[in-house]
C-alpha positions in Angstrom: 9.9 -10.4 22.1 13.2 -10.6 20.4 13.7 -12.9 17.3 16.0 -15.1 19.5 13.2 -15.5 21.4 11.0 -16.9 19.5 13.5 -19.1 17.5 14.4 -20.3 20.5 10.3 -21.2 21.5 10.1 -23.1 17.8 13.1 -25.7 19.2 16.1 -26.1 17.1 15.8 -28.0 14.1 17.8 -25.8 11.6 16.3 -24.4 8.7 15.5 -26.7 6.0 17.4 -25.7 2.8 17.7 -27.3 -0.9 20.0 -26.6 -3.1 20.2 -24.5 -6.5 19.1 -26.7 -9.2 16.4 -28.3 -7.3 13.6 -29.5 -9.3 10.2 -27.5 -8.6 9.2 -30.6 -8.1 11.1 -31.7 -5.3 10.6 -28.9 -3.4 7.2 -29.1 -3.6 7.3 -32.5 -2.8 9.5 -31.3 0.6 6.9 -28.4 1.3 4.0 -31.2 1.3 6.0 -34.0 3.6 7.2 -31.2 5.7 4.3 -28.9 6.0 5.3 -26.3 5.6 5.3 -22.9 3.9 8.6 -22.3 2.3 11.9 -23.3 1.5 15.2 -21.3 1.2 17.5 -22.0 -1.7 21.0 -22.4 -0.6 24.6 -23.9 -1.9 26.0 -25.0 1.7 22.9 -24.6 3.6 24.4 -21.1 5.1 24.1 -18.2 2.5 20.9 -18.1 1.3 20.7 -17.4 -3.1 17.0 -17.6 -2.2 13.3 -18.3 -1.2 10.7 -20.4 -2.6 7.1 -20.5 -1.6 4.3 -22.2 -2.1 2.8 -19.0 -3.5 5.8 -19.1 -5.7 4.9 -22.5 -6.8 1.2 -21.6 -7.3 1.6 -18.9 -9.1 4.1 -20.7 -11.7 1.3 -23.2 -12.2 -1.2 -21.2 -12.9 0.6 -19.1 -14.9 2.1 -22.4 -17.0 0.6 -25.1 -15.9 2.1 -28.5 -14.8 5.6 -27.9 -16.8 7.1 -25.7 -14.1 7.2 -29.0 -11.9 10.5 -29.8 -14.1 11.9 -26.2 -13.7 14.6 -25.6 -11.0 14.1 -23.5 -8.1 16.2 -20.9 -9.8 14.0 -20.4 -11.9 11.2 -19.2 -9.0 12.2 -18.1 -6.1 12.6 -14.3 -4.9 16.3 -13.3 -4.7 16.1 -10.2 -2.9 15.8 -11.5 0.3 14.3 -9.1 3.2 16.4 -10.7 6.7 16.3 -9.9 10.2 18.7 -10.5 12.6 18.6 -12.3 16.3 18.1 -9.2 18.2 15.4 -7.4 15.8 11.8 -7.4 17.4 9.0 -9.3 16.5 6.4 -5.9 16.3 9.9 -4.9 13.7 9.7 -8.5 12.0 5.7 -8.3 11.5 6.0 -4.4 10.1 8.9 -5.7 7.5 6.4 -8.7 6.7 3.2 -6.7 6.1 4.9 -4.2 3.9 6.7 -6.7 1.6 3.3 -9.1 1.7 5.9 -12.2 2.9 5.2 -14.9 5.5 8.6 -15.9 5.8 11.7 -14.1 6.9 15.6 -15.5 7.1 17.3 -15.0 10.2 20.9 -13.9 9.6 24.0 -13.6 12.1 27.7 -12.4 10.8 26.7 -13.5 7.1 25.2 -16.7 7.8 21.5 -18.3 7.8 20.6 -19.5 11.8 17.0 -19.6 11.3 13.8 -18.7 9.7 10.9 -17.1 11.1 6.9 -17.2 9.7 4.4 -14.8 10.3 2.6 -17.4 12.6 5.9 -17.2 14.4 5.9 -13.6 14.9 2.2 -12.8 15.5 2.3 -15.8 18.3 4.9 -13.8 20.0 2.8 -10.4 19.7 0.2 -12.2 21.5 2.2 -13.8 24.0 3.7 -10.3 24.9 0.1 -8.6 25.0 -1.7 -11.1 27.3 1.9 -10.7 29.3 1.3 -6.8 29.4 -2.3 -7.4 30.1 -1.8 -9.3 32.8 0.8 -7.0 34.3 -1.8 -4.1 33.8 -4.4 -6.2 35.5 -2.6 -7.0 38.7 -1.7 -3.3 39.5 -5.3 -2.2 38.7 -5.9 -4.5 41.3 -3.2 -4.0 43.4 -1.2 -6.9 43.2 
């Protein structure tokens, strides 16, 4: 399954961005009202400067304690950004993931940010594709 695929399954709300200068704090606040896993850092909501986690997050307070709440997202998040594009693979998506221990990957097309996949995301897609092959398998075994 192609990565356009499975944005396309997830529905079409746009990826949630904040902007540099964010206070940990807030972000945290939008990963807990949200639900979710991780927020990119971006000036216009189109070129991502970065990705924050709640891993990121974690670690900072263990590390420091409750001060990084008043820290900015700068001063966190992971800069080199690994990115996939609309017509990379999910079986490609999950390799890239599992080597660079991330759960969260930007989607990029010409330059710009059009979505953002998690390793939920890609793994559900694996699985949709196996049971797929599986049953494909099944019915010429069977003669169908």
């Amino acid at each position: 399954m192609l990565v356009h695929q499975i944005l396309k399954s997830k529905g079409s709300e746009g990826v949630l961005t904040v902007k540099p200068g964010t206070l940990v704090s807030e972000a945290a606040g939008i990963l807990a009202e949200k639900g979710i896993g991780t927020v990119v850092v971006s000036p216009d909501g189109e070129t991502p400067a970065g990705i924050l986690s709640e891993r990121d997050i974690v670690r900072e307070l263990a590390r420091k304690g409750v001060g990084c709440m008043g820290d900015t997202v700068d001063d966190y998040m992971t800069t080199e950004l690994v990115t996939c594009g609309r017509n990379d693979d999910a079986v490609t998506v999950l390799e890239k993931m599992t080597a660079g221990r991330f759960r969260h990957m930007p989607v990029m097309e010409d330059g710009k940010l059009v979505g953002l996949i998690s390793l939920g995301d890609a793994v559900k897609a694996r699985l949709s594709e196996l049971a797929m092959e599986k049953d494909a398998l099944e019915g010429m075994i069977m003669g169908h």
